[in-house]
N, C-alpha and C positions, 0 to 999 in steps of 0.2 A: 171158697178161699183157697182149697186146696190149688182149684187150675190156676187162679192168679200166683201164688206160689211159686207152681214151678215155669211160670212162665217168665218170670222177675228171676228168677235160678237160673233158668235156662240162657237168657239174656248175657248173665252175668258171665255165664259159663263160653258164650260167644266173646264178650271182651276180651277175657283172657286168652281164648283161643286165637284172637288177630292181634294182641300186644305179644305172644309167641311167635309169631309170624313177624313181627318187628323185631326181633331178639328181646324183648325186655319181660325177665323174670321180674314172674309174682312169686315171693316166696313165702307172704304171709298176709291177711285182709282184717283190718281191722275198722268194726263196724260203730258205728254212731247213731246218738239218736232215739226215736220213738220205737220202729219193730225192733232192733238191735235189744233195745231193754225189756220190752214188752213181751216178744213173741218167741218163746226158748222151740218152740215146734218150727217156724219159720226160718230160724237161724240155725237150727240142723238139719232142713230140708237144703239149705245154703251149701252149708258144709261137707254135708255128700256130697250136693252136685256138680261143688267146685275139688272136690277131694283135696283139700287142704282145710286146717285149722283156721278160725275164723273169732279175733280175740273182741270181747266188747269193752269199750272203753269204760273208764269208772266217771268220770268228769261226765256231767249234761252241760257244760259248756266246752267241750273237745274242740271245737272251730275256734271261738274266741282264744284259746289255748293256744292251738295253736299256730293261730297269729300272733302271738304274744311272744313264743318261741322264738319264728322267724323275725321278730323285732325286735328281739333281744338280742340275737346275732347281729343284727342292722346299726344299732346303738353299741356295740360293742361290747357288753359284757358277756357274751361267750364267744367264742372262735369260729362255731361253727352250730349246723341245726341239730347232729349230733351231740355236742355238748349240752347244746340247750336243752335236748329231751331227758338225757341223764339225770338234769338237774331241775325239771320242771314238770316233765311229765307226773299223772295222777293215776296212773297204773293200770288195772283192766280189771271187772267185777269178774269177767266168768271168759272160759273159752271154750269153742266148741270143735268137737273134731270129728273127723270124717267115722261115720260106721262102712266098715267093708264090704258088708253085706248091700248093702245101701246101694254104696256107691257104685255096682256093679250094675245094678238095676237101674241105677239111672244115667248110666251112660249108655244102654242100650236104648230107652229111650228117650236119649238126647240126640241119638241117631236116628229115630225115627222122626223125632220134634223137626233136626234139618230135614228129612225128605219131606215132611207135610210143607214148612216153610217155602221149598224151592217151587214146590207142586202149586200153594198160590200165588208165590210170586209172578211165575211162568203164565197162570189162570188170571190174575189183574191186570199184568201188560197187556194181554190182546182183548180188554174188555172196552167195547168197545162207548166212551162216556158221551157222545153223542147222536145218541141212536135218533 
C-alpha cells in the first residue's frame, strides 16, 4: 500500500511541477471522494508530498455540487462561480497539512523517484519488442 502511495503522490507531485512550468499556481487541493474520506494516512502522505494543505470536502456528492454551481451561474442566479460557492458550497470535514519533517524526506526522494523514472524510460525505448 505503502509503494502505491507514494507512487499516486509522487505522480501528483509531477502535475503540479509541469502546471508550474505553465505559469499556473496550485495554491490549494481539494480532495473528493472514496481515499479522500477514508484514508487520513494516504492524504498526509499527499500532503507532504505535495507540501501544501490538502482540504477534504464534506458533501459525498461534491461533483454533482458542483455542477449545480456552475449551473446556477448558467441560469443566472448568481453572477459568477465564485458567488455560487459562497453561497452553496458544503464546507470541508478536515484538512490536512504538510509535516516539515516529512516533507523534506520526501523531496529527496522524489528526486530519486525521477532519476529511476528517466533510467527506465531511457531502458524501454531501446527494448527491443520484436526480437
Amino acid at each position: 500500500m505503502l509503494a502505491l502511495t507514494w507512487r499516486y503522490s509522487y505522480r501528483q507531485c509531477w502535475i503540479k511541477f509541469k502546471l508550474k512550468i505553465l505559469k499556473i499556481t496550485i495554491n490549494e487541493v481539494i480532495a473528493i471522494g472514496g481515499v479522500a474520506t477514508k484514508s487520513p494516512f494516504v492524504m498526509q502522505i499527499l500532503s507532504d508530498i505535495l507540501d501544501m494543505p490538502i482540504k477534504v470536502a464534506k458533501s459525498s456528492q461534491a461533483v454533482a455540487l458542483g455542477a449545480a454551481m456552475f449551473s446556477s451561474v448558467v441560469a443566472g442566479i448568481y453572477p459568477n462561480v465564485e458567488k455560487a460557492q459562497e453561497n452553496m458550497l458544503s464546507g470541508f470535514s478536515t484538512t490536512y497539512y504538510p509535516d516539515s519533517k516529512n516533507v523534506k524526506v520526501y523531496k529527496e526522494l522524489y528526486e530519486r523517484y525521477k532519476e529511476l523514472g528517466n533510467i527506465l524510460e531511457d531502458y524501454l525505448r531501446n527494448i527491443d519488442l520484436f526480437l
